[in-house]
Structures are given as structure tokens and as C-alpha cells.
N, C-alpha and C positions, 0 to 999 in steps of 0.2 A: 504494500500500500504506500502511493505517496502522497504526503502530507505537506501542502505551502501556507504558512503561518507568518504570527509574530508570534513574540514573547516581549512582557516587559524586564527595562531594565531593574536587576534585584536591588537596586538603590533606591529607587521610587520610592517613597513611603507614599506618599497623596496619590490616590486613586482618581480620574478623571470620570467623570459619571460616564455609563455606558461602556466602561473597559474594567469595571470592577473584578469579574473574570477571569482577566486576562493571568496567566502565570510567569514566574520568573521561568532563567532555561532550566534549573535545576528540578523546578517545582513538573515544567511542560515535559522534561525525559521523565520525568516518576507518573505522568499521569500517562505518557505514552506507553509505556512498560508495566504498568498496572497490571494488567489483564497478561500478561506473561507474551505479549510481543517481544519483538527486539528491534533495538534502531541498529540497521544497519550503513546506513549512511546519514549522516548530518553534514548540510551547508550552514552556515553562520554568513550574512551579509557584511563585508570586510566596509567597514566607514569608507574606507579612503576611495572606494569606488564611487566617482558621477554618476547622479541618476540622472539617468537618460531623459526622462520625463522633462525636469526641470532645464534641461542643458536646449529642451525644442522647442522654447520661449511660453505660449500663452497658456494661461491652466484653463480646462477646458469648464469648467466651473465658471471660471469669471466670464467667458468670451459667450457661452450659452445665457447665462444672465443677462449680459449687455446686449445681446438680442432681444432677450425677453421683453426687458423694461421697454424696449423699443416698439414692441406690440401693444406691450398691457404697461402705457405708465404709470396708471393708477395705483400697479403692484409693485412701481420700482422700489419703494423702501423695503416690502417685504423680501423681494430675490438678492437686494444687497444686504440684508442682516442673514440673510441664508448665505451670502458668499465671506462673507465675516464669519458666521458661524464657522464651516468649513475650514475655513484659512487655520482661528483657534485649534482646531481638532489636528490639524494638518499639522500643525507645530508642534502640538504636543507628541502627535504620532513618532514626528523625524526624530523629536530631543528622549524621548523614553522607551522607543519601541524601538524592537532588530528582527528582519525579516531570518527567516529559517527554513529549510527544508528536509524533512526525514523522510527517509525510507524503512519501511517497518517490514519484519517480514513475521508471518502470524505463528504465535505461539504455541506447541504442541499438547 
């Protein structure tokens, strides 16, 4: 089975609502191998790699938005605290969160 994830960093003490769940990596291999799996492969997201997303200029969040408002401008405050919203989330995500992938293979 493979599995593409985060984990939070096990520094975090403050929980951000809606990732209350979330595990450290030590906490995410004890819950993966629970059940008598085994990881047999883990990637860990090296920081020092570009994300490519952000390196291909516009988020695609804001630029659907600034459409929006342009149909329904009635709505524009609301699509812009929705693209504030996000941005918040986005920040937290990049500063406490590391992307992962396992490979599990099933327990006998």
C-alpha cells in the first residue's frame, strides 16, 4: 500500500483547528504499524527542495477568486477572506507540516 501524507512537526505544541489529528513522524510510523504492517519504504520531503508550485508564479486560489469577484462583486469580500483564509492555512501548513510517503507492505 502507498500512502502520500503529512505529518506534523513534533515541536508544535499549538494545534491549528482542523489538523488537530494530525501526528508527529514518530507518532504517524506507530499508527502505520499498528495493525502489524511494515513500512517498507519512507520518503521524508528534504526542505531544501523548490516547490515547484510556488516557483510557477500565480496561486491558483487567488487568480480563480479575482475572476470571481469579477462576476459576482457583490461576493468580493467574501472570496477575498476565503483567499486570506487559505493563504493563513497555507502558512501554517509550509512552517509545521513535512510531506511523507510510505510504503507499507500488509502484515501477516
Amino acid at each position: 500500500m502507498v500512502i502520500a501524507d503529512e505529518f506534523i512537526e513534533s515541536e508544535v505544541v499549538q494545534r491549528h483547528p482542523g489538523f488537530e489529528n494530525y501526528l508527529d513522524l514518530e507518532e504517524t510510523r506507530a499508527a502505520l504499524t499498528s495493525q502489524g504492517d511494515e513500512i517498507v519504504l519512507e520518503w521524508l520531503d528534504d526542505d531544501d527542495e523548490s516547490d515547484e508550485e510556488e516557483e510557477r508564479g500565480e496561486d491558483p486560489i487567488r487568480v480563480s477568486a479575482e475572476l470571481l469577484k469579477k462576476r459576482v462583486p457583490h461576493l468580493a469580500d467574501a472570496f477575498e477572506g476565503f483567499v486570506l483564509s487559505q493563504e493563513i492555512e497555507n502558512q501554517f501548513l509550509d512552517e509545521h507540516f513535512e510531506d511523507a510517503i510510505w510504503i507499507l507492505q500488509r502484515g501477516h
